[in-house]
CHARMM-style PDB file with segment names, atoms N, HN, CA, C and O in Angstrom:
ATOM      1  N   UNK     1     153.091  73.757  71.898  1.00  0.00      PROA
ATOM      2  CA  UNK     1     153.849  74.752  72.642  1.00  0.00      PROA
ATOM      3  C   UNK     1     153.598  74.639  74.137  1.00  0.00      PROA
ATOM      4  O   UNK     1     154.486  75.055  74.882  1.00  0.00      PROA
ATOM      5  N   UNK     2     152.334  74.052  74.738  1.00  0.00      PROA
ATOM      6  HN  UNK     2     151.613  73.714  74.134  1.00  0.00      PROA
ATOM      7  CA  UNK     2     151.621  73.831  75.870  1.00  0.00      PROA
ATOM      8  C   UNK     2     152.817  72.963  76.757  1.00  0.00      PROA
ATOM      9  O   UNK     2     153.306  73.242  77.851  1.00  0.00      PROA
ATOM     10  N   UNK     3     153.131  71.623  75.706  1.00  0.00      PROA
ATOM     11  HN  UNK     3     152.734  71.396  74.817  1.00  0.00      PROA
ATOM     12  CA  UNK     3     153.889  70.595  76.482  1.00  0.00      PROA
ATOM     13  C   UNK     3     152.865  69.545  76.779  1.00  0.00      PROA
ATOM     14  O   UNK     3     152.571  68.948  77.814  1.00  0.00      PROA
ATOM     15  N   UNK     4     152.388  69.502  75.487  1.00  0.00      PROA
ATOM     16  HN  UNK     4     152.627  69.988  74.646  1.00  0.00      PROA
ATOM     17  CA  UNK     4     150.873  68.507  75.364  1.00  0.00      PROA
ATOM     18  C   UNK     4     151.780  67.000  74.862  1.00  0.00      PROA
ATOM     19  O   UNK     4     152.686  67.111  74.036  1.00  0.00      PROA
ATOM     20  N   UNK     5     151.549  66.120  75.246  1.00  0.00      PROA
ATOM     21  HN  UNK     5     150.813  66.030  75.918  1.00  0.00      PROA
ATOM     22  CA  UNK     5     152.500  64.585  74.543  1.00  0.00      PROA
ATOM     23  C   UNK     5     150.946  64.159  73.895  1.00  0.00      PROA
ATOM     24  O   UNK     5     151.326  63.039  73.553  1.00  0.00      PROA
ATOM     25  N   UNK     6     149.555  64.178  73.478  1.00  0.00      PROA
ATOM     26  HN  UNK     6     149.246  65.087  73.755  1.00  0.00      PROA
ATOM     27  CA  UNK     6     148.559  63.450  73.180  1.00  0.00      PROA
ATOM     28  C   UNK     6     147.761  64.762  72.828  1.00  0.00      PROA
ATOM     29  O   UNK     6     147.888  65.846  73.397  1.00  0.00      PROA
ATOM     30  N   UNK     7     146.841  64.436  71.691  1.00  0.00      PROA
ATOM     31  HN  UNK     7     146.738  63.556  71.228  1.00  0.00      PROA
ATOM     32  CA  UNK     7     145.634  65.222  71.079  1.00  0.00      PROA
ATOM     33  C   UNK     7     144.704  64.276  71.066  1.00  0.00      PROA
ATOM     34  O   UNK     7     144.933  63.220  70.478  1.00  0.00      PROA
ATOM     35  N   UNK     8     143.575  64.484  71.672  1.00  0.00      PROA
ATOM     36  HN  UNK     8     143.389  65.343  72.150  1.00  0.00      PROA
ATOM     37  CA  UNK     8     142.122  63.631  70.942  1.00  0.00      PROA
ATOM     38  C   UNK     8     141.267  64.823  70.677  1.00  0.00      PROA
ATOM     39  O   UNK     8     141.240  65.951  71.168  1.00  0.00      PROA
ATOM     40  N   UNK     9     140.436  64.104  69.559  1.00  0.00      PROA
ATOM     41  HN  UNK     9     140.458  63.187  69.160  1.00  0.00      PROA
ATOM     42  CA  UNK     9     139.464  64.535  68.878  1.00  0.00      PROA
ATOM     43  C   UNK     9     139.739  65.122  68.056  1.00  0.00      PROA
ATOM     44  O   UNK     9     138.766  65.591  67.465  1.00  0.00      PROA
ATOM     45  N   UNK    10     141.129  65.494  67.466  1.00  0.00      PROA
ATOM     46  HN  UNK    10     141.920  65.113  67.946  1.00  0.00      PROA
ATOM     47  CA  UNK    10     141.760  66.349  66.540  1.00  0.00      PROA
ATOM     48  C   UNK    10     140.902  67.779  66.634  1.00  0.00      PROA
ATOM     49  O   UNK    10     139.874  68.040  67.259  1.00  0.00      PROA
ATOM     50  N   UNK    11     141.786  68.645  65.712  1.00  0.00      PROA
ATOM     51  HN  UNK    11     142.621  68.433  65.204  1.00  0.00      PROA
ATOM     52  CA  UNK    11     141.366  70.565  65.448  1.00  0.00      PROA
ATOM     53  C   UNK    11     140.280  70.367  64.781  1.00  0.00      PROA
ATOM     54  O   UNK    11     140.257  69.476  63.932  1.00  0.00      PROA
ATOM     55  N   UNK    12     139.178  71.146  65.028  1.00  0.00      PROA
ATOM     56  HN  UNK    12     139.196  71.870  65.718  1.00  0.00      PROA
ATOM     57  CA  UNK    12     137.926  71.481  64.794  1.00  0.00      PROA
ATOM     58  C   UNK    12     137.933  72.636  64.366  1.00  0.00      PROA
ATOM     59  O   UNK    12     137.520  72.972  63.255  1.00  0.00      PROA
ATOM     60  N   UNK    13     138.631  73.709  65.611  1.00  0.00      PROA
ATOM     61  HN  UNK    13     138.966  73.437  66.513  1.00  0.00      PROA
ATOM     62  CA  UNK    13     138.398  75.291  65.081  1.00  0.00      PROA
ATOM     63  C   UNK    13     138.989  75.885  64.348  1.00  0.00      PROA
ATOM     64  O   UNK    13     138.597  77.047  64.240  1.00  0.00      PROA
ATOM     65  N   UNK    14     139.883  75.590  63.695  1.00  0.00      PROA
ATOM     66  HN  UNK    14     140.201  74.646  63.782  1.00  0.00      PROA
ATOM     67  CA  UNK    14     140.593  75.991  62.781  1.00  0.00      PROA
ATOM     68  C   UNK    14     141.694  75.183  61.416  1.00  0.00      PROA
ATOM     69  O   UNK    14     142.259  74.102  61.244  1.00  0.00      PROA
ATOM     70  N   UNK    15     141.582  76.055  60.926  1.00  0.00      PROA
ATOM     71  HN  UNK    15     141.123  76.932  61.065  1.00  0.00      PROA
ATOM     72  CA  UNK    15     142.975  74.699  59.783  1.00  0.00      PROA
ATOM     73  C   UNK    15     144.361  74.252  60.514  1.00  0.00      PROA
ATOM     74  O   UNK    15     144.942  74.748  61.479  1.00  0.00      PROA
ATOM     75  N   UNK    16     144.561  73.538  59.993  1.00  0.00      PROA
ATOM     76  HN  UNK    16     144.089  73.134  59.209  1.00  0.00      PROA
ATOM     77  CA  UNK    16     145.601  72.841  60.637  1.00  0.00      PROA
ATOM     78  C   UNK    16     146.980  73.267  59.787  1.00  0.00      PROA
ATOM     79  O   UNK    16     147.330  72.660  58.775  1.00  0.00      PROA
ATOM     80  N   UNK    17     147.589  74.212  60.259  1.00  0.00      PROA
ATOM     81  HN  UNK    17     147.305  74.704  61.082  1.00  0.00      PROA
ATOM     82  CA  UNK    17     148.888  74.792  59.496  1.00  0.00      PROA
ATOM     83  C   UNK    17     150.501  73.856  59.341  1.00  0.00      PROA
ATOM     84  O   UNK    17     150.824  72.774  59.831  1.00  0.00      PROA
ATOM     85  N   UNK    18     151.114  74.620  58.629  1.00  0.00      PROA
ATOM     86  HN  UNK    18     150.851  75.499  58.231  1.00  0.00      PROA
ATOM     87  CA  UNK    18     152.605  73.543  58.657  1.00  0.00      PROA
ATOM     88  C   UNK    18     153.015  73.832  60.079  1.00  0.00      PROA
ATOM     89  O   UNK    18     152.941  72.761  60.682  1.00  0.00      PROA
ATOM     90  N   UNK    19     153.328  74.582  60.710  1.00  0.00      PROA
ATOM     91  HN  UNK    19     153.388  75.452  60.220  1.00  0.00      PROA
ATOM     92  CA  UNK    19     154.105  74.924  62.389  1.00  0.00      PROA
ATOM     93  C   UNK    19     153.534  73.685  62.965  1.00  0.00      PROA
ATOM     94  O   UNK    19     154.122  72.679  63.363  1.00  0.00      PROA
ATOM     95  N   UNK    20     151.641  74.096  62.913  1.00  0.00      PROA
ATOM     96  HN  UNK    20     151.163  74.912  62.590  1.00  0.00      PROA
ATOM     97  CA  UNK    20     151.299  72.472  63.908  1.00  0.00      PROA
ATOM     98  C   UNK    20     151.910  71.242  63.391  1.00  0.00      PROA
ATOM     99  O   UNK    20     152.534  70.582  64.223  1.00  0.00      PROA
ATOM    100  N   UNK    21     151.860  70.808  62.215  1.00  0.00      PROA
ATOM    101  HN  UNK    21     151.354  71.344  61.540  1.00  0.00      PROA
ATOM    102  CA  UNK    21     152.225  69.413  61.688  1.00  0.00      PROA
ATOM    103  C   UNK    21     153.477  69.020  62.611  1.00  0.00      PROA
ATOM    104  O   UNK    21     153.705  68.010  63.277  1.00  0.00      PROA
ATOM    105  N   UNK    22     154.382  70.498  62.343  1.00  0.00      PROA
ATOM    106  HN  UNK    22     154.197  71.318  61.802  1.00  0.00      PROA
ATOM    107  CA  UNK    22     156.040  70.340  62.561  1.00  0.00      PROA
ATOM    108  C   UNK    22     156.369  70.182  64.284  1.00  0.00      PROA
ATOM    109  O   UNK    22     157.334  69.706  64.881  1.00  0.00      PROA
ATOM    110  N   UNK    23     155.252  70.737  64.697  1.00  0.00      PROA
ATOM    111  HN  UNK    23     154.467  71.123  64.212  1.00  0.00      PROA
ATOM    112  CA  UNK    23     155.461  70.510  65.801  1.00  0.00      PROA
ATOM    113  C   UNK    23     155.183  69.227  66.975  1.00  0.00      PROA
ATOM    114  O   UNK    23     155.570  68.837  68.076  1.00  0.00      PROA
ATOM    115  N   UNK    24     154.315  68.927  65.980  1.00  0.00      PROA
ATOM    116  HN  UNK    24     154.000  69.243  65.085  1.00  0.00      PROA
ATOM    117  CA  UNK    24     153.799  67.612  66.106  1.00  0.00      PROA
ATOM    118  C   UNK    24     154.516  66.323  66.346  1.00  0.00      PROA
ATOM    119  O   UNK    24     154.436  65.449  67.209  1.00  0.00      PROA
ATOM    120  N   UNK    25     155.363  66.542  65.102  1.00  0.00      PROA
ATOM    121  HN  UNK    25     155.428  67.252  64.401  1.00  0.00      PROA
ATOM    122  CA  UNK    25     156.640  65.904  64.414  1.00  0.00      PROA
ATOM    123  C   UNK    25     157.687  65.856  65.505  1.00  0.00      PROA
ATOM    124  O   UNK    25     158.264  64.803  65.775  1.00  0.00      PROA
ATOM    125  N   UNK    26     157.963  67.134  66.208  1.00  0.00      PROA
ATOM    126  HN  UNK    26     157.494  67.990  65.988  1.00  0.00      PROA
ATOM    127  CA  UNK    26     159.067  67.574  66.358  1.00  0.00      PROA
ATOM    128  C   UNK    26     159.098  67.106  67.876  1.00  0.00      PROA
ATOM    129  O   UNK    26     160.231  66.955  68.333  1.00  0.00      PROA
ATOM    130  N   UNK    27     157.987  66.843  68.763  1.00  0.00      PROA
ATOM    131  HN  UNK    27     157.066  66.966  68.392  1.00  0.00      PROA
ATOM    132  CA  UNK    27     157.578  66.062  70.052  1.00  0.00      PROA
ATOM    133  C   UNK    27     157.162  64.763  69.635  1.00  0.00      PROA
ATOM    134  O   UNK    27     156.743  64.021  70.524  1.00  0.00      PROA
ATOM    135  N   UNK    28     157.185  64.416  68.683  1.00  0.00      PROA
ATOM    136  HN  UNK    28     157.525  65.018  67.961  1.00  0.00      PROA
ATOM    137  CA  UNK    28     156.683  62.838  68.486  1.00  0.00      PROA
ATOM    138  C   UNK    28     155.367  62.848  68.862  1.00  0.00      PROA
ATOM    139  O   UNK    28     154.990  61.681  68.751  1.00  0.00      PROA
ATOM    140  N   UNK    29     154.141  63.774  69.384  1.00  0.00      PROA
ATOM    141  HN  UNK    29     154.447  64.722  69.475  1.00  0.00      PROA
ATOM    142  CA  UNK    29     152.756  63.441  69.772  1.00  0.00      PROA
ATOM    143  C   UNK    29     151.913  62.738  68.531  1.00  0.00      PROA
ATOM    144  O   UNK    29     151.937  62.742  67.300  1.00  0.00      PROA
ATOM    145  N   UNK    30     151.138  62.119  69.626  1.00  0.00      PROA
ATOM    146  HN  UNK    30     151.119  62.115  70.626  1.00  0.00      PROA
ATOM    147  CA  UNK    30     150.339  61.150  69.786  1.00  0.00      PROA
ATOM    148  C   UNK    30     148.839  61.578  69.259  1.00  0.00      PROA
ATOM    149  O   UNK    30     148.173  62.085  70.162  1.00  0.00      PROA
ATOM    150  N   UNK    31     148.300  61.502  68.244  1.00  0.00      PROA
ATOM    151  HN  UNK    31     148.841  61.090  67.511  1.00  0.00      PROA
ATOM    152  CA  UNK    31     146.938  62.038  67.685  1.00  0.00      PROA
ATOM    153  C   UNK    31     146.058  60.916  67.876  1.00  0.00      PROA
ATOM    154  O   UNK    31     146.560  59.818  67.633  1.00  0.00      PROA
ATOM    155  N   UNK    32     144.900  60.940  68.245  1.00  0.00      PROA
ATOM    156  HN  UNK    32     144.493  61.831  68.443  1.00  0.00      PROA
ATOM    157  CA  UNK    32     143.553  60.335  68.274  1.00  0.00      PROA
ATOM    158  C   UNK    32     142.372  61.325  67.711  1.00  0.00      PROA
ATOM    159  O   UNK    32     141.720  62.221  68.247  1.00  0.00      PROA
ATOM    160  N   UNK    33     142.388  60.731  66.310  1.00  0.00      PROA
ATOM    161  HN  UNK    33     142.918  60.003  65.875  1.00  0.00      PROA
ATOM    162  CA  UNK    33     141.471  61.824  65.858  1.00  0.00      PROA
ATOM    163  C   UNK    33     139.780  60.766  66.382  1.00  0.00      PROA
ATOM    164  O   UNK    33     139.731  59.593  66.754  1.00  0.00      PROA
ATOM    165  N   UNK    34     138.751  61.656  66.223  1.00  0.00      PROA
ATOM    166  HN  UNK    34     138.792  62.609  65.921  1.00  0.00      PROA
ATOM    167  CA  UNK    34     137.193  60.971  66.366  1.00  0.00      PROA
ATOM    168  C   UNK    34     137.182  61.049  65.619  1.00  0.00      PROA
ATOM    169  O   UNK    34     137.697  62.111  65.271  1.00  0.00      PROA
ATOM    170  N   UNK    35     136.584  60.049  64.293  1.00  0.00      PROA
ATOM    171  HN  UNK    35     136.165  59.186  64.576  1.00  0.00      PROA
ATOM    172  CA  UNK    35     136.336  60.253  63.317  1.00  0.00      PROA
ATOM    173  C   UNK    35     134.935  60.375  63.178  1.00  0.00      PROA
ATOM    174  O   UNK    35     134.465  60.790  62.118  1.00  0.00      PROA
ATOM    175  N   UNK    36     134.183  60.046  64.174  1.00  0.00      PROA
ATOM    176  HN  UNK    36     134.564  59.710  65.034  1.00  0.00      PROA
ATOM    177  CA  UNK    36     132.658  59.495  64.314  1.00  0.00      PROA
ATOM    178  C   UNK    36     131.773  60.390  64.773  1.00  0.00      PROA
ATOM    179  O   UNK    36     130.614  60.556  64.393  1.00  0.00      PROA
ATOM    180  N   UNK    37     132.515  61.101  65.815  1.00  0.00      PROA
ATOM    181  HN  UNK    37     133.456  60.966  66.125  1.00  0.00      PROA
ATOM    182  CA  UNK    37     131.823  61.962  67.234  1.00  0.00      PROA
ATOM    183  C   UNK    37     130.425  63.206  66.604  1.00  0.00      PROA
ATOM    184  O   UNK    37     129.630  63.739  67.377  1.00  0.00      PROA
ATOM    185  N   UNK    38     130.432  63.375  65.461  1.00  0.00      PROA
ATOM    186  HN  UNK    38     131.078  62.942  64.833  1.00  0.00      PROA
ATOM    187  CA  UNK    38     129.334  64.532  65.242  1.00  0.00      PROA
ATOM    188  C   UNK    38     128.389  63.625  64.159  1.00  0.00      PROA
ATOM    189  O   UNK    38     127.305  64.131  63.869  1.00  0.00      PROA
ATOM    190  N   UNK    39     128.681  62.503  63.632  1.00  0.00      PROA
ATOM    191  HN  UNK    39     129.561  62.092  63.868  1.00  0.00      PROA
ATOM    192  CA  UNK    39     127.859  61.418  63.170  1.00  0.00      PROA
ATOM    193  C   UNK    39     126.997  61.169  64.343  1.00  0.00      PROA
ATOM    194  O   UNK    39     125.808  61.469  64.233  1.00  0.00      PROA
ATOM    195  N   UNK    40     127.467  60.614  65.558  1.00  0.00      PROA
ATOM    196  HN  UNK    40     128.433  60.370  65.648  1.00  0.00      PROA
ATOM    197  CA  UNK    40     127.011  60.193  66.566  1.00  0.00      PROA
ATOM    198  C   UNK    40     125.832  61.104  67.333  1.00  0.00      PROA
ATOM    199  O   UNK    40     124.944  60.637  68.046  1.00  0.00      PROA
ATOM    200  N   UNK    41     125.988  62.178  67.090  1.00  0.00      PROA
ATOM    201  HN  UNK    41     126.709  62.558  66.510  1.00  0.00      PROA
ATOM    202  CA  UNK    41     125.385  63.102  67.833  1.00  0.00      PROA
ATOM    203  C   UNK    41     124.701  64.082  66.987  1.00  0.00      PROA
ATOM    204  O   UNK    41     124.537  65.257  67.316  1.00  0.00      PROA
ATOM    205  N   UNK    42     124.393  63.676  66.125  1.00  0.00      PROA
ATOM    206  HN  UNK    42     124.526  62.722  65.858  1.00  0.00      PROA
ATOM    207  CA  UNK    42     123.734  64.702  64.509  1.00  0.00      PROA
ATOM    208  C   UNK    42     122.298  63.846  64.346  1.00  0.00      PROA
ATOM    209  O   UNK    42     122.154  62.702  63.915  1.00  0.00      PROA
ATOM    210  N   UNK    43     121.423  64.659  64.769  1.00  0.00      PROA
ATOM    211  HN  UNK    43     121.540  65.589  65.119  1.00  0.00      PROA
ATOM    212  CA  UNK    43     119.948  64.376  64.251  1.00  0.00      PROA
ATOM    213  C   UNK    43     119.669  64.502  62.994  1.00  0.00      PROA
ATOM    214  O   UNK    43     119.947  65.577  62.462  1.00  0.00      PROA
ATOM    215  N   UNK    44     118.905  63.189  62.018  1.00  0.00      PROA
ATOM    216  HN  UNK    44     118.679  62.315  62.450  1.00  0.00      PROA
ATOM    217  CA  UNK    44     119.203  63.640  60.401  1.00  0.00      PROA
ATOM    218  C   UNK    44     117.718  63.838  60.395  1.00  0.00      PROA
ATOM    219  O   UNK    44     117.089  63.577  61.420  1.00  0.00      PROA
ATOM    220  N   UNK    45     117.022  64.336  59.180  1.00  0.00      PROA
ATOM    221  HN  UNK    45     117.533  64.548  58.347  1.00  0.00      PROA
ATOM    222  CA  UNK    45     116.031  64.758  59.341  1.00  0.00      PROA
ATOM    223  C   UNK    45     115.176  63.504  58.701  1.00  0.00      PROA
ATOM    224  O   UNK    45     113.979  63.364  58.953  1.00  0.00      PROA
ATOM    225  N   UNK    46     115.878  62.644  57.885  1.00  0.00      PROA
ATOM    226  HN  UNK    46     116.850  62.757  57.680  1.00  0.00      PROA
ATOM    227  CA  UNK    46     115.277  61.272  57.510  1.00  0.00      PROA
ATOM    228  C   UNK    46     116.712  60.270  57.567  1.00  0.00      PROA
ATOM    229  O   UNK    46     117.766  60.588  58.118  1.00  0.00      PROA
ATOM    230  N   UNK    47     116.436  59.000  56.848  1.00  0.00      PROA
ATOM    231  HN  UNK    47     115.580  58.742  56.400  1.00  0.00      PROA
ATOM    232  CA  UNK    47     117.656  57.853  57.361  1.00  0.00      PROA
ATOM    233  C   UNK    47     119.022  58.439  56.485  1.00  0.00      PROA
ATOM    234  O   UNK    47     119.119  59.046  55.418  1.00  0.00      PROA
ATOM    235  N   UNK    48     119.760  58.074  57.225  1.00  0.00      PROA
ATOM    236  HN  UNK    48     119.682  57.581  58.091  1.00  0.00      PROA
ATOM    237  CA  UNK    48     120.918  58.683  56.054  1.00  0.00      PROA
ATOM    238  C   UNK    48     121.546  56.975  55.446  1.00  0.00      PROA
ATOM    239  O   UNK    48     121.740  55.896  56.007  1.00  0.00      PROA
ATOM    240  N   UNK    49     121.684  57.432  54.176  1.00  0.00      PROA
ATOM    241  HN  UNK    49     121.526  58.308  53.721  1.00  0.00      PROA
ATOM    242  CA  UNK    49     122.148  56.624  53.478  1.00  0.00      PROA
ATOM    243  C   UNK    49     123.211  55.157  53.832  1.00  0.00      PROA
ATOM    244  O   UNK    49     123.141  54.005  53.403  1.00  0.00      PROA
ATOM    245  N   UNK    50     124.035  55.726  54.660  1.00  0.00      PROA
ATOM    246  HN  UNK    50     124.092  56.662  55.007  1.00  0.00      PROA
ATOM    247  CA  UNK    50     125.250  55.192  55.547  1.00  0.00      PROA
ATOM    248  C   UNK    50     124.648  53.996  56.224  1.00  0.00      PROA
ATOM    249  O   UNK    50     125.280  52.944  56.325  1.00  0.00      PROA
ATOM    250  N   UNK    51     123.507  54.139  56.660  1.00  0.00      PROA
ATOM    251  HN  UNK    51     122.994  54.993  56.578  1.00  0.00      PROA
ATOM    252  CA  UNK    51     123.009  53.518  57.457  1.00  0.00      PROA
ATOM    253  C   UNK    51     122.859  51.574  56.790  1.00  0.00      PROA
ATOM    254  O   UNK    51     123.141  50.438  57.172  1.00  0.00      PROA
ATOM    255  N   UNK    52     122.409  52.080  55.938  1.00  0.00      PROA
ATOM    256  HN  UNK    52     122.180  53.003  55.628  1.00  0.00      PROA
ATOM    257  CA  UNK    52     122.437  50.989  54.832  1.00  0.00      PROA
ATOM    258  C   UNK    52     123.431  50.514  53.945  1.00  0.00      PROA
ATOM    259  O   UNK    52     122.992  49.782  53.057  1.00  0.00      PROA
ATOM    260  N   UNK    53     124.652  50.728  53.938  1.00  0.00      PROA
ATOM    261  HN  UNK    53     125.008  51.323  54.659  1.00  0.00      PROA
ATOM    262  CA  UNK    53     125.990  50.607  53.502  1.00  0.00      PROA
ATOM    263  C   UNK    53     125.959  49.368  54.260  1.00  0.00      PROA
ATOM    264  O   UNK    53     125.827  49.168  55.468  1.00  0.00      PROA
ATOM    265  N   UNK    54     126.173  48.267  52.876  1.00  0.00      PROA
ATOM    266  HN  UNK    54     126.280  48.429  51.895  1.00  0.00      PROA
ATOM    267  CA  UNK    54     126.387  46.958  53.977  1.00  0.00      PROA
ATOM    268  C   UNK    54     127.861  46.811  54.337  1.00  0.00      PROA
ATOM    269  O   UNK    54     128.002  45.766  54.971  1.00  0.00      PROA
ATOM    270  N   UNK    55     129.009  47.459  54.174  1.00  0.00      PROA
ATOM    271  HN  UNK    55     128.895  48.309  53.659  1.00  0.00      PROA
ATOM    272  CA  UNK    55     130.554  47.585  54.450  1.00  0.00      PROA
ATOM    273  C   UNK    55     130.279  48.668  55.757  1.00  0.00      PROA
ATOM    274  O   UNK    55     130.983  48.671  56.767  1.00  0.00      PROA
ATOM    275  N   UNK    56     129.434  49.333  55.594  1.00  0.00      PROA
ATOM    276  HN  UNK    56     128.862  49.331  54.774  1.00  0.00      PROA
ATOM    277  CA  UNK    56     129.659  50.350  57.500  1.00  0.00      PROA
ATOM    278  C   UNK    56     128.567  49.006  58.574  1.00  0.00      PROA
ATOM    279  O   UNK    56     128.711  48.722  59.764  1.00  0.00      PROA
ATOM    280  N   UNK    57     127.683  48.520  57.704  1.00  0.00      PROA
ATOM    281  HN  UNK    57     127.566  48.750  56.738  1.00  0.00      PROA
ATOM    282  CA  UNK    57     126.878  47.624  59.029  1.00  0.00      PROA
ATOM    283  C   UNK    57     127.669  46.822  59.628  1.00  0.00      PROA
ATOM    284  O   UNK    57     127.511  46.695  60.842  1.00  0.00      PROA
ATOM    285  N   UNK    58     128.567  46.181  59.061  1.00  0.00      PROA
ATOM    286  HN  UNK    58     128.696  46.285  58.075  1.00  0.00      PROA
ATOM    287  CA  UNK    58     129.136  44.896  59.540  1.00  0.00      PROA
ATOM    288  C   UNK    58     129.827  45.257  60.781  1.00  0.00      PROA
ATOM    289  O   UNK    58     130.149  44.382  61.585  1.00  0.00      PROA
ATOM    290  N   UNK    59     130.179  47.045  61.067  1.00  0.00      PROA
ATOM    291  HN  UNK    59     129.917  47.755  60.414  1.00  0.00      PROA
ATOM    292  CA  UNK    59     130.804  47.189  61.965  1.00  0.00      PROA
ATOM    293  C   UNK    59     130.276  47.633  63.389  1.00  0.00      PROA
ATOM    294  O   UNK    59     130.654  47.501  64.553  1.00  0.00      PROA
ATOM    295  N   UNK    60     129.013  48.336  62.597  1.00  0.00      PROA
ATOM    296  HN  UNK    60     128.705  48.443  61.652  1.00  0.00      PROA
ATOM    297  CA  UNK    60     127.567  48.865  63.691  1.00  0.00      PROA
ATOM    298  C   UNK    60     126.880  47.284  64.140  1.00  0.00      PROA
ATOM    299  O   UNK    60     126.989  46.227  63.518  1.00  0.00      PROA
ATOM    300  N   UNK    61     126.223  47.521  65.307  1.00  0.00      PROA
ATOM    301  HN  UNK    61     126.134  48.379  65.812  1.00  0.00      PROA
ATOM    302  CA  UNK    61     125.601  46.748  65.747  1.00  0.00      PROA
ATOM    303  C   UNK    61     124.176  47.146  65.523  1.00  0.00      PROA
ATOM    304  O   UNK    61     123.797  48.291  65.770  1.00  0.00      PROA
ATOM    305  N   UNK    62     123.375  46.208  65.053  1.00  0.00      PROA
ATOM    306  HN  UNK    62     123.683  45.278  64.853  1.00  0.00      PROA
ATOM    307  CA  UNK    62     122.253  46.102  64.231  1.00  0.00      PROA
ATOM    308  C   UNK    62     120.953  47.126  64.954  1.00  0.00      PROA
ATOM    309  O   UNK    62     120.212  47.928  64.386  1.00  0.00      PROA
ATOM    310  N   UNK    63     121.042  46.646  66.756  1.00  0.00      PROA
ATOM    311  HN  UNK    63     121.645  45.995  67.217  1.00  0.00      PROA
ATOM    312  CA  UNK    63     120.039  47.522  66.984  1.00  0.00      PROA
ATOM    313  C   UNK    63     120.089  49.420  67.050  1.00  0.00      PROA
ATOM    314  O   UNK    63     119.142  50.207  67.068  1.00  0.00      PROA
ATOM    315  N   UNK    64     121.582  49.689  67.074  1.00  0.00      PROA
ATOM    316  HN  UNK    64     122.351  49.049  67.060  1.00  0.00      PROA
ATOM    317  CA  UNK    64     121.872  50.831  66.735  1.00  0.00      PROA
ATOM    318  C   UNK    64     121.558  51.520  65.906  1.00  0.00      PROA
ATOM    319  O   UNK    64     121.181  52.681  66.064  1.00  0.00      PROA
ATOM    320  N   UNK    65     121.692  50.708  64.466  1.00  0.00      PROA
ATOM    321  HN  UNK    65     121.998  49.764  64.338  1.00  0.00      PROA
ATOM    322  CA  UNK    65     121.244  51.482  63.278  1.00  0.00      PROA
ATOM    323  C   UNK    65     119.611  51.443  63.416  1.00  0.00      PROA
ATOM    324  O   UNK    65     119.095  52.496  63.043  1.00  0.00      PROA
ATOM    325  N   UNK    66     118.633  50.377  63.907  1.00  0.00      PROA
ATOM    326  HN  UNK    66     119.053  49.522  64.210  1.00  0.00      PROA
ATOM    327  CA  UNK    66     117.339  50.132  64.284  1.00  0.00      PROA
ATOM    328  C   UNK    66     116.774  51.482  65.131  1.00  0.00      PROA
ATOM    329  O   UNK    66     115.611  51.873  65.027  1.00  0.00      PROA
ATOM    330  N   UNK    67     117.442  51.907  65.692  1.00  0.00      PROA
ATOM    331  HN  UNK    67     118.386  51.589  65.776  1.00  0.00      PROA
ATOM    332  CA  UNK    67     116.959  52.750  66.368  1.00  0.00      PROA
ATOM    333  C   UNK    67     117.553  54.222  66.010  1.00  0.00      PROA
ATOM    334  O   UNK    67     116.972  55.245  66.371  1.00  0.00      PROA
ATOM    335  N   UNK    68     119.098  54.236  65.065  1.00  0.00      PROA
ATOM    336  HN  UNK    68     119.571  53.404  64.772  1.00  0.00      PROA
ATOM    337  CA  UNK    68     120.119  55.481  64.885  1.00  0.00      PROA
ATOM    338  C   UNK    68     120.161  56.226  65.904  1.00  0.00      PROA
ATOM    339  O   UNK    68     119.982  57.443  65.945  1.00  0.00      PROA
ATOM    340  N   UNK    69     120.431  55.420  66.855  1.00  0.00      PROA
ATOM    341  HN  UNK    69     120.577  54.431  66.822  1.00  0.00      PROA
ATOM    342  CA  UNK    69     121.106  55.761  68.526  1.00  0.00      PROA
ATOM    343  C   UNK    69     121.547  54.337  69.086  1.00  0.00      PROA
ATOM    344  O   UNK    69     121.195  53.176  68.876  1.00  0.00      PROA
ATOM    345  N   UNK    70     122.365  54.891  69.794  1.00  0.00      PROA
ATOM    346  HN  UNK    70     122.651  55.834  69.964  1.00  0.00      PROA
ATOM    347  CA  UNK    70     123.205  54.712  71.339  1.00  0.00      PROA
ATOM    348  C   UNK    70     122.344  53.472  72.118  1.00  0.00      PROA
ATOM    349  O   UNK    70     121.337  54.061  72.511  1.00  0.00      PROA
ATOM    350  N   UNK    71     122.250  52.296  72.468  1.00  0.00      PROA
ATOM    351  HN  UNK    71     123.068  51.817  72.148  1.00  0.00      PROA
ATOM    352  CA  UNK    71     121.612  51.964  73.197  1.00  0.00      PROA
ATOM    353  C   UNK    71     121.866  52.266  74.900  1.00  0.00      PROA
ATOM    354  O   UNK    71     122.960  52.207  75.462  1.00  0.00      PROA
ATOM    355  N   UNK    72     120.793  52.540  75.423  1.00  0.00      PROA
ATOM    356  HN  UNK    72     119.904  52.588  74.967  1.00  0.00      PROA
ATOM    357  CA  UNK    72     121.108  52.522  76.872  1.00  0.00      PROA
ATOM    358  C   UNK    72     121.886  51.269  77.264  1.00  0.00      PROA
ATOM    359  O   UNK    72     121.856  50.241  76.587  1.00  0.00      PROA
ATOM    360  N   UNK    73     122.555  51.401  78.344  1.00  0.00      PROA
ATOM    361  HN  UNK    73     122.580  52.236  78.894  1.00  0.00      PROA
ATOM    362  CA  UNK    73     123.145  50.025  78.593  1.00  0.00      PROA
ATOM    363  C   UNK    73     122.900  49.989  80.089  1.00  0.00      PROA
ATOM    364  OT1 UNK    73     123.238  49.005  80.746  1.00  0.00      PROA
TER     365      UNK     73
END
């Protein structure tokens, strides 16, 4: 309703109703959901399982999961 053409990070605070879909639809916008962003930033209290998924490593870079952070760059 804003006159938004792009969403990132998709709705968080609430459900996502038929009006939004339609409206969505109805401007042609552009969604970039994060699919990652609270993985990324979630302290686990031991390794999480994922980590060791040899189909998610191939896409992580090795010292990332070594450390389950971000390297400085």
């Amino acid at each position: 309703r804003a006159g938004a053409d792009y969403i990132a990070h998709s709705v968080r605070d609430r459900d996502v109703d038929r009006e939004f879909v339609d409206l969505m639809k109805a401007r042609n916008l552009c969604l970039s959901p994060t699919l990652t962003r609270e993985v990324s930033t979630y302290v686990y209290e031991s390794r999480a399982a994922f980590f060791d998924d040899i189909a998610n490593s191939r896409s992580i870079e090795s010292v990332w999961i070594a450390g389950n952070r971000v390297p400085d760059k």
